[in-house]
C-alpha positions as CSV (number, residue, x, y, z in Angstrom):
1,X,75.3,-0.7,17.3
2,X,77.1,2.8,17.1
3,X,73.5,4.3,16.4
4,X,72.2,2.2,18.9
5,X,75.1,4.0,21.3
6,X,74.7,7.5,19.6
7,X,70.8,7.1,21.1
8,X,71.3,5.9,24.4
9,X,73.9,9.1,24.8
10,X,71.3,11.2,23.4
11,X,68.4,9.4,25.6
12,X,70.8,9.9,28.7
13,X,71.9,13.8,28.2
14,X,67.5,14.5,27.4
15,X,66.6,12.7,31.0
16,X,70.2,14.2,32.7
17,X,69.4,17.9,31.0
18,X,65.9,17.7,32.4
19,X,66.5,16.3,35.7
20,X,68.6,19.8,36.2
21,X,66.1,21.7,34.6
22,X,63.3,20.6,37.0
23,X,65.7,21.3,39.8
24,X,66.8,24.5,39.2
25,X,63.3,25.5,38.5
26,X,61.9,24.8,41.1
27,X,64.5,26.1,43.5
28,X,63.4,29.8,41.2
29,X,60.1,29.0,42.1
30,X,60.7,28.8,45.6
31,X,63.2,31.8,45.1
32,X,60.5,33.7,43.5
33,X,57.9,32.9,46.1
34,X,60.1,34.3,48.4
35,X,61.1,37.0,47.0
36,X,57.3,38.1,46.6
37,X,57.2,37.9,50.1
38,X,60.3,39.5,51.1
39,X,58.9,42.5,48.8
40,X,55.4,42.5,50.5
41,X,57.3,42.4,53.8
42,X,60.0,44.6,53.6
43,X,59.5,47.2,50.4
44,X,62.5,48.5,48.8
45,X,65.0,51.2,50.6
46,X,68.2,51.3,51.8
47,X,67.9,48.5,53.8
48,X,66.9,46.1,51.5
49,X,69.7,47.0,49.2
50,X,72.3,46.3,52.1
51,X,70.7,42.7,52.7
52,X,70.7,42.4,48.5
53,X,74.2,43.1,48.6
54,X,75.3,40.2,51.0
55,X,72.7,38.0,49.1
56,X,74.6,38.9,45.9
57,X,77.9,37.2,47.3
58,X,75.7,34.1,48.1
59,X,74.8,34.3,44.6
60,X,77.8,34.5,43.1
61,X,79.4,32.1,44.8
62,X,76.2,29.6,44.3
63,X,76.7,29.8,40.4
64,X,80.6,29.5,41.4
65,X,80.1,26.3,43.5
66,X,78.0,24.9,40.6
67,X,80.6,25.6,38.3
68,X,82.7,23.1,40.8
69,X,80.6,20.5,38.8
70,X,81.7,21.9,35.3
71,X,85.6,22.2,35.9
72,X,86.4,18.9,38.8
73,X,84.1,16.4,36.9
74,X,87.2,15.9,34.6
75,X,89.5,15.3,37.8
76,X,87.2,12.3,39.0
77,X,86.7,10.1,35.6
78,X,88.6,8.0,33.8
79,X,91.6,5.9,34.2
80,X,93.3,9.0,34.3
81,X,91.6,10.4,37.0
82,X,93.5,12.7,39.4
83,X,91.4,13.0,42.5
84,X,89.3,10.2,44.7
85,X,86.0,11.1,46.6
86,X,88.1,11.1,49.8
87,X,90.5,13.8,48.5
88,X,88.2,15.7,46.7
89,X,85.8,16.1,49.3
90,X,88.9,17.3,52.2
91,X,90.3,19.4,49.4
92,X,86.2,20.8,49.4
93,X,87.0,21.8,53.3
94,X,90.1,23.2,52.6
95,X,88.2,25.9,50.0
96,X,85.8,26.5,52.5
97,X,88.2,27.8,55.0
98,X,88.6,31.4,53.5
99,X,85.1,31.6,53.2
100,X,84.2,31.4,56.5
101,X,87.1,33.9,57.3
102,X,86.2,36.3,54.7
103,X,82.0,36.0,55.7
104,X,82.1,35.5,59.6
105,X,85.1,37.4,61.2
106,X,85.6,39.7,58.8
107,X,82.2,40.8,57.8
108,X,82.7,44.5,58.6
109,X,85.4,44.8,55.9
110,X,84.1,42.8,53.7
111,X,80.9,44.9,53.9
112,X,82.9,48.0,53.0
113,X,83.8,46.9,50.1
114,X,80.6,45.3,48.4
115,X,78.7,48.2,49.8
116,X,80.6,51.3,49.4
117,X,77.8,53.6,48.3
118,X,75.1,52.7,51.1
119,X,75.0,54.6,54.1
120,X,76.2,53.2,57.4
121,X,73.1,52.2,58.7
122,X,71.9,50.3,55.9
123,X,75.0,48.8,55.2
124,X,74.9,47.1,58.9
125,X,72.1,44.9,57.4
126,X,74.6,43.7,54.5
127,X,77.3,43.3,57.6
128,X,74.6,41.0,60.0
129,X,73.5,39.3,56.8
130,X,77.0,38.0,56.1
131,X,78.1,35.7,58.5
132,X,75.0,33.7,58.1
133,X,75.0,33.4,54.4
134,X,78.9,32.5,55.1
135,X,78.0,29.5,56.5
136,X,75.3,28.6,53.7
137,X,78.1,29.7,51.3
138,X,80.2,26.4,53.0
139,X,77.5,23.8,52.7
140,X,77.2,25.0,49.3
141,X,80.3,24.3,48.0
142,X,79.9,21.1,49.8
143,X,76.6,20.1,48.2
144,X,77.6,21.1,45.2
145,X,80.6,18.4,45.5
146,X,78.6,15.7,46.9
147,X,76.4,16.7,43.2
148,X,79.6,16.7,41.3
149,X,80.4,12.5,42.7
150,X,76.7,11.7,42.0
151,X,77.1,13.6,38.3
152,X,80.0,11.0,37.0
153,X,78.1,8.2,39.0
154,X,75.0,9.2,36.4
155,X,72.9,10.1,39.5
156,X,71.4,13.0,38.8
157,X,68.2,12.5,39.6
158,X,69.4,12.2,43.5
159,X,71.0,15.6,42.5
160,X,67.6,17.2,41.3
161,X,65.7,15.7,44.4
162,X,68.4,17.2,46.9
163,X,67.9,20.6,45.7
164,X,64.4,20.5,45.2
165,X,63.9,19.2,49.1
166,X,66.0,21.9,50.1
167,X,64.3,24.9,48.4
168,X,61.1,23.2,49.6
169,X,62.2,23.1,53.2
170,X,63.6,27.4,52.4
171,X,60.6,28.7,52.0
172,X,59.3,26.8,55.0
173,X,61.9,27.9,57.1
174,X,61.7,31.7,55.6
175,X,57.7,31.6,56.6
176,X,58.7,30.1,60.1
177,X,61.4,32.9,60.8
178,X,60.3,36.2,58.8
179,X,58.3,37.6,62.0
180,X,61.5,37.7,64.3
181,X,64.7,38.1,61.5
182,X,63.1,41.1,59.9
183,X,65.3,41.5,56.6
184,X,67.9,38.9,57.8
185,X,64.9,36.2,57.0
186,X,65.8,35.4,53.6
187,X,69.5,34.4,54.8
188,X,68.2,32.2,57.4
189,X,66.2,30.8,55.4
190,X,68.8,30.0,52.3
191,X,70.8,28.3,55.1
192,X,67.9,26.0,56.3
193,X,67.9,25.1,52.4
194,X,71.2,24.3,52.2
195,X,71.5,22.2,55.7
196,X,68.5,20.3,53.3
197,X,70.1,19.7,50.4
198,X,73.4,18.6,52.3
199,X,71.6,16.1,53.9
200,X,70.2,14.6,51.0
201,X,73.1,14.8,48.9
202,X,75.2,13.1,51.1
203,X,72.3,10.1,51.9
204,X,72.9,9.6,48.2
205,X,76.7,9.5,48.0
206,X,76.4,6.4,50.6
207,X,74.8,4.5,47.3
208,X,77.8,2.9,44.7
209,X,80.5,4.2,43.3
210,X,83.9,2.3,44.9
211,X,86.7,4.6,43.3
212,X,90.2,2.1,44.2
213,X,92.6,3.6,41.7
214,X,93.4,6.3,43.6
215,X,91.7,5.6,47.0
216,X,94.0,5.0,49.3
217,X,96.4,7.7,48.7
218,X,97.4,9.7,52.1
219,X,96.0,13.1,52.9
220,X,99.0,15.1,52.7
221,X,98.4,19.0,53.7
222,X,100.9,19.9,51.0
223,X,98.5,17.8,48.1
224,X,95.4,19.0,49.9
225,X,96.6,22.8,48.8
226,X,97.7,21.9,45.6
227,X,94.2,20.2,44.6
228,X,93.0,23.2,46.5
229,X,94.8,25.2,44.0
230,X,94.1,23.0,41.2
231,X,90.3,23.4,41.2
232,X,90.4,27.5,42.2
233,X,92.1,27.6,38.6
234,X,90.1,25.7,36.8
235,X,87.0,27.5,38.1
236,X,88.3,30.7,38.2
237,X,87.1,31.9,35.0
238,X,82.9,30.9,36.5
239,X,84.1,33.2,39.8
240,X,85.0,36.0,37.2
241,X,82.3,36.0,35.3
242,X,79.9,35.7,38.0
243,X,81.4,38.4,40.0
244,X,81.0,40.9,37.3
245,X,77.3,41.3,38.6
246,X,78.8,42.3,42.2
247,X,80.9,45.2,39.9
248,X,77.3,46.1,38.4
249,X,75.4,46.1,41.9
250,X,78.1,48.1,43.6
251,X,78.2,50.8,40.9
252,X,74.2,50.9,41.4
253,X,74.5,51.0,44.7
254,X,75.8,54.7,44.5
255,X,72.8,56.1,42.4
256,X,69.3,56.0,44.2
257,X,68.5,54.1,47.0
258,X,66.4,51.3,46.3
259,X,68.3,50.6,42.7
260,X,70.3,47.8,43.8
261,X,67.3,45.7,45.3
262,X,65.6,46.9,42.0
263,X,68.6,45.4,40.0
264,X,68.5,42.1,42.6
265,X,65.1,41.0,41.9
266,X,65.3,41.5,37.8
267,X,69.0,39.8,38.0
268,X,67.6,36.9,40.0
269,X,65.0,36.4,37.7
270,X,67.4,36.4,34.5
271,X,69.9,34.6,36.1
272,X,67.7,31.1,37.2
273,X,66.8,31.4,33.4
274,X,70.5,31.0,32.4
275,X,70.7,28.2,35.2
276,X,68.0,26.3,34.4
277,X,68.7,26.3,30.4
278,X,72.3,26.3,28.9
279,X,74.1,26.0,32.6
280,X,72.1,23.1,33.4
281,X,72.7,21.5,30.0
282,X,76.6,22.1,30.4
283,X,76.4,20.6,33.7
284,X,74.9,17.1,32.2
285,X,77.1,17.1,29.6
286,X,80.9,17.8,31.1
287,X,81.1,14.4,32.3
288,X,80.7,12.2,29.0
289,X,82.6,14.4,27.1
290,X,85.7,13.6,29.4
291,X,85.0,10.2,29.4
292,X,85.5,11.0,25.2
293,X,81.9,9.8,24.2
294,X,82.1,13.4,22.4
295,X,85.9,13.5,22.1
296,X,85.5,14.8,18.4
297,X,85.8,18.6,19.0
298,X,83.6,19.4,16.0
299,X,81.5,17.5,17.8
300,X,81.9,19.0,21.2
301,X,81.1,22.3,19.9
302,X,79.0,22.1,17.2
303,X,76.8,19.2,18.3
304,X,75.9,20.7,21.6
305,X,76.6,24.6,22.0
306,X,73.5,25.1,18.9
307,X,71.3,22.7,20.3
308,X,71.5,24.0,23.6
309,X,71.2,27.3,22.4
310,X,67.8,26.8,21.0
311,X,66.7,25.4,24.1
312,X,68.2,28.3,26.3
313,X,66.0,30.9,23.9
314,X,62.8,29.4,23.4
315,X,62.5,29.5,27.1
316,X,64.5,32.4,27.9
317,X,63.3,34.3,25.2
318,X,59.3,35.0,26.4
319,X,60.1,35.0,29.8
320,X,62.5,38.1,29.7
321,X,59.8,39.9,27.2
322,X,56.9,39.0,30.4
323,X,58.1,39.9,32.7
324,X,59.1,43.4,30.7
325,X,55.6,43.2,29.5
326,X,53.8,42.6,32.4
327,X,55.2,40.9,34.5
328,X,56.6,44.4,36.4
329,X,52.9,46.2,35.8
330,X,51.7,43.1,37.7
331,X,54.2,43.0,40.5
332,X,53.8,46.8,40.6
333,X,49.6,46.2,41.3
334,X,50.1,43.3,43.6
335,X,52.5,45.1,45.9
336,X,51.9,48.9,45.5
337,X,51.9,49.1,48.9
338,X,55.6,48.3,48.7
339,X,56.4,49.1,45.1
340,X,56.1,52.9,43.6
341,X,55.2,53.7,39.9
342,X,59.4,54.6,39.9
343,X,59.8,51.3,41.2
344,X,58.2,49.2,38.7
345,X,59.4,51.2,35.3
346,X,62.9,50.7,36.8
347,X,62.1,47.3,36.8
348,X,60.6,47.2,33.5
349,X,64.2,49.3,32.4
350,X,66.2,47.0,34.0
351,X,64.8,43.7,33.1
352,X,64.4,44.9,29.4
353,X,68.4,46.0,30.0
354,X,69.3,42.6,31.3
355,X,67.9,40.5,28.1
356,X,71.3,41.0,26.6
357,X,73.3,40.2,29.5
358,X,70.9,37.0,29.6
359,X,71.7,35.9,25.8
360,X,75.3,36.2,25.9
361,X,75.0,34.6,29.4
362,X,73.4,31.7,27.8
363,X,76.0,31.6,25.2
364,X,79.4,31.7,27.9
365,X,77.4,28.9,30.1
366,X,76.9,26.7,27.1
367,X,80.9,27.3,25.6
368,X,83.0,26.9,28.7
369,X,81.9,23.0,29.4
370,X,83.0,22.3,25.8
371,X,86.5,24.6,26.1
372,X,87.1,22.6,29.7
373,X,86.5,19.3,27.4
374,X,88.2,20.4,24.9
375,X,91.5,20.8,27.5
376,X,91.5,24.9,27.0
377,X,91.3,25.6,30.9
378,X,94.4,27.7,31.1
379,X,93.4,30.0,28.3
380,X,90.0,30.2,29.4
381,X,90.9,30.9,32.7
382,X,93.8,33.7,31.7
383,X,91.0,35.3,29.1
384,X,88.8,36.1,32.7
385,X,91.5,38.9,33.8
386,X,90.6,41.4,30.5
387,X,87.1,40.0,30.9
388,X,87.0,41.7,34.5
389,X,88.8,44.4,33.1
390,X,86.8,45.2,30.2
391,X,83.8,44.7,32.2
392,X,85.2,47.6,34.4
393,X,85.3,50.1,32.0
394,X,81.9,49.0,30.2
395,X,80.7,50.0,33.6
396,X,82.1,53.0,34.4
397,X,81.3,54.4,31.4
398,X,78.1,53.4,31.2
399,X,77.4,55.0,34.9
400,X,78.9,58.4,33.8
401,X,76.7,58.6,30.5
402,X,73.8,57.0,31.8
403,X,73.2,56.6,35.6
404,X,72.1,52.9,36.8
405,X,70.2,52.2,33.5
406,X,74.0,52.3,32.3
407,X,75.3,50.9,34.6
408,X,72.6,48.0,33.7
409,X,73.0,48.2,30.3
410,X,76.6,47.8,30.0
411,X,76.7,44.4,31.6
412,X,76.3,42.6,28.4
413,X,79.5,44.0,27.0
414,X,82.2,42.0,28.4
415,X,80.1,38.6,28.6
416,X,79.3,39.0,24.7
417,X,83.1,39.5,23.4
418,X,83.8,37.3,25.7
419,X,81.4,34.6,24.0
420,X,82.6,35.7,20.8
421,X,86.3,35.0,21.8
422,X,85.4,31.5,22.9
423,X,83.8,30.3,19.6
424,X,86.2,32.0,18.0
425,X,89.3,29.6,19.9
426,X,86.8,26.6,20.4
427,X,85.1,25.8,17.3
428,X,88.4,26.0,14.8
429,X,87.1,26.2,10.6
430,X,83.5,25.9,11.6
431,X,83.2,29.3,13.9
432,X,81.9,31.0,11.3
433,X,79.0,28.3,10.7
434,X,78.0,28.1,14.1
435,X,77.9,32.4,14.4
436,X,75.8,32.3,11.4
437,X,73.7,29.8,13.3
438,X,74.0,31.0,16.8
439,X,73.0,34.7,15.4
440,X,69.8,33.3,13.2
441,X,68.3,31.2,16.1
442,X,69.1,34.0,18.7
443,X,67.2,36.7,16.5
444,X,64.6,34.5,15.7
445,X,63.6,34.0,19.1
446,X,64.1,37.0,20.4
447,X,62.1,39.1,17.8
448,X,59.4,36.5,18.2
449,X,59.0,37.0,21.7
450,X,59.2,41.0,21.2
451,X,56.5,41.0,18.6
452,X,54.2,38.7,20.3
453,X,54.2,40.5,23.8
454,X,54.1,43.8,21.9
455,X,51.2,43.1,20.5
456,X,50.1,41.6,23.8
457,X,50.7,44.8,25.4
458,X,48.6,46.7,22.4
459,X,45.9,44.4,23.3
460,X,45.4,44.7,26.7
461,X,45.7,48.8,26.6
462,X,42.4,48.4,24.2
463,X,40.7,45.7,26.6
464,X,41.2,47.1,30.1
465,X,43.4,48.8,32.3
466,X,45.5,48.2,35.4
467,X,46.2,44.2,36.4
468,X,43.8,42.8,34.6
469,X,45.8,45.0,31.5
470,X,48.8,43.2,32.2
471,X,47.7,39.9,32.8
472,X,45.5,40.1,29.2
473,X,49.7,41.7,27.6
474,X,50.7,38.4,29.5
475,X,48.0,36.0,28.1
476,X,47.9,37.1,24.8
477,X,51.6,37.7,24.5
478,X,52.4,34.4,25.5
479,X,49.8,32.4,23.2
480,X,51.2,34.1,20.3
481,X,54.9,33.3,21.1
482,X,53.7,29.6,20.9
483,X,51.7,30.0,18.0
484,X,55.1,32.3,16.2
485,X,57.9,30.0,17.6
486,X,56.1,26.4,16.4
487,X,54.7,27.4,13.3
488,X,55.6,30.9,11.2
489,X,59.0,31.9,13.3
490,X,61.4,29.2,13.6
491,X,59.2,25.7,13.3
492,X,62.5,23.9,12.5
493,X,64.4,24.8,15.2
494,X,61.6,24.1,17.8
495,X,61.4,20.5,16.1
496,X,65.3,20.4,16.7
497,X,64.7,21.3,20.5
498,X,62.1,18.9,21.2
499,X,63.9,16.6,19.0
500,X,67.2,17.1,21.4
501,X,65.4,16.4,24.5
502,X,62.7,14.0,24.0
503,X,64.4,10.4,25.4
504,X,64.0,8.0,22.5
505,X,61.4,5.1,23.6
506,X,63.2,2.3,21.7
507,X,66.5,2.9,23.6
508,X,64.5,3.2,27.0
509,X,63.3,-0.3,25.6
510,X,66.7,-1.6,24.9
511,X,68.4,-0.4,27.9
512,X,66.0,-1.6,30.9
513,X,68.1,-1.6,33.2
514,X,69.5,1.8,32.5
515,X,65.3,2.7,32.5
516,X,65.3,1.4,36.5
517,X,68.1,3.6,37.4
């Protein structure tokens, strides 16, 4: 019966994990398509860096929302639980509040300080962009608490449809508006696909789940500040970490114009990598190790940070060397109208720069959910100050010696001690076991997906020249990594992947009903 149990979790976490996955790569897909066409559109200058630098903030804050689901999960299960729907979705309103304030009337400040190295001019585009992608910012944080209610009620396949018919409905709305909104379309067009997704998530919240322990409880101001409070906390650490790329973009900002849309593209890229791997297999996760299905700590962390891991790489792995490879030469030959020969070797430097960030941005994505279930919130939380601070100085000093490459370059810094310190506190006598393993996989992967596009690359100078160079580096590059990772590099761990996510067909057949949902 236990291993009956231990299955079903398993079964349960593969279908949840994938769910997410599917989601959040779709909504890069639609991101990506957009992006393409925001390029082809609108180039890169100093315009395009002052709408990148508004669109950053929405980013932020859209990892920071979803991090919502990470940190408040905890405050809606159990016996124990602290919060109903009804007070959790006011104290929701009362977050958004400042938001609004900070994105609508007070845009021209706010613009100042994310941009302080753009000129006037172009920084007017970051000031016109930010009231709109204020309000998006709100029904973000809203849909990503109507996900968080539908995550402990095991619905998260209403969760990945939401967002998927919202980034669907974006890049309609971006092709119906980019005539008239100039650079502005993308933000009209990320708040079309969050009106979406609200909709959705909040047909699916009218479904199940009667909470009475708590629901009845009046809406006190007073409490409605303190949850308020409570949550900000807990999530503070995901706001930190997230807002370390507005410290990189701003330092950017002040070297060559065009840099910082340069930087927003490759960052994008990485970053739906991280959210569609190790984030989204936090996300799934947070919820059953609450309820204590995982309670074991040595479980918590060494069951699910490795195996996630390995997941996080073999995707995250090839996809960083492509698009370094030839996934820049490409974009460079499809849009050289809008894209110089500078243009796309920054964006080879900078994407090749960000493959660090992007590992130990797997690594921090994948240890936070087990720290929150492991009850380590406040330290996590008190370890983002030096994390900000260090991250600062990486910066700086990576500016001064090397422009915006060091800029770039430096952003792994903080987010990799910071990993370090985190299985260092979180996985007790076995950290050492699990750095061991964490290290072997990582390099494994990563020097897989080096060699293969390198000899990719080797291969298409010989054959030909131009796109059809790059796309023969991409071909070749990615049918070796297969060939490497499943059978000479690391055929046990990619067993263990597949292994990790694959539901199990007997427990589908034991748990029908569990199937229909």
């Amino acid at each position: 019966m236990m291993r009956t149990n231990d299955d079903a979790l398993r079964a349960k976490h593969a279908q949840a994990g994938m769910a997410m996955a599917l989601a959040m790569f779709t909504m890069a897909a639609a991101s990506a398509t957009q992006a393409a066409l925001y390029l082809h559109s609108f180039g890169i200058n100093g315009r395009t860096d002052g709408f990148f630098v508004a669109f950053a903030l929405y980013t932020v804050f859209g990892v920071f929302s979803q991090s919502i689901r990470v940190t408040s999960a905890p405050l809606l299960v159990g016996d124990d639980r602290s919060l109903s729907v009804r007070e959790f979705a006011a104290t929701l309103v009362v977050l958004a509040v400042p938001v609004a304030i900070a994105t609508i009337p007070l845009a021209h400040q706010l613009a100042l300080l994310l941009a302080p190295g753009l000129s006037e001019s172009d920084r007017s585009v970051t000031e016109n962009a930010l009231p709109i992608l204020g309000c998006t910012m709100v029904l973000q944080l809203w849909a990503a608490g109507a996900a968080t209610v539908l995550a402990v009620r095991d619905r998260f396949k209403s969760v990945a449809i939401a967002y998927m018919a919202g980034a669907l409905a974006g890049l309609g709305a971006y092709l119906a508006v980019v005539g008239a909104a100039d650079e502005l379309a993308m933000a009209w067009s990320m708040l079309a696909m969050m009106t979406v997704t609200c909709v959705f998530m909040f047909a699916g919240l009218r479904h199940g789940g009667q909470e009475q322990a708590v629901a009845n409880r009046p809406l006190h101001p007073a409490r409605l500040l303190g949850n308020a409070a409570s949550i900000l906390g807990r999530t503070s650490v995901y706001l930190v970490f997230n807002a370390l790329y507005l410290v990189t973009l701003a330092f950017t900002s002040s070297f060559e114009p065009g840099d910082a849309t340069v930087l927003s593209y490759a960052y994008v890229f990485s970053s739906y990598l991280v959210a569609g791997t190790a984030f989204a297999l936090g996300m799934s996760r947070i919820a059953d190790m609450r309820r204590g299905t995982l309670a074991e700590w040595r479980t918590v962390v060494g069951d699910t940070v490795p195996h996630g891991f390995r997941y996080s790489m073999l995707l995250a792995a090839p996809a960083m060397a492509a698009l370094v490879a030839a996934g820049a030469s490409i974009m460079g030959d499809l849009f050289s109208a809008s894209l110089t020969q500078h243009d796309v070797r920054t964006l080879r430097v900078f994407a090749a720069l960000l493959a660090a960030w992007t590992v130990a941005a797997l690594l921090v994505n994948l240890l936070l959910p087990a720290m929150f279930a492991l009850g380590r919130e406040w330290l996590v939380n008190v370890l983002s100050i030096p994390l900000l601070i260090l991250h600062v100085a990486a910066t700086a000093a990576g500016g001064a010696i090397a422009g915006a490459p060091g800029v770039v370059g430096a952003a792994f810094v903080a987010p990799l001690c910071f990993a370090g310190v985190l299985l260092f506190v979180g996985a007790g006598d076995i950290r050492g076991h699990l750095a061991r393993e964490l290290t072997r996989d990582g390099l494994r992967f990563a020097v897989t997906a080096v060699g293969a596009y390198a000899i990719g690359v080797a291969v298409g100078a010989t054959l030909a020249s131009g796109m059809l160079e790059a796309l023969i580096a991409g071909a070749v590059g990615t049918i070796l990594y297969g060939v490497f990772a499943v059978s000479m590099a690391a055929p046990q761990q990619v067993r263990r992947v597949f292994r990790f996510l694959r539901p199990d067909s007997r427990v589908a057949a034991a748990n029908p009903g569990r199937a229909a949902s």
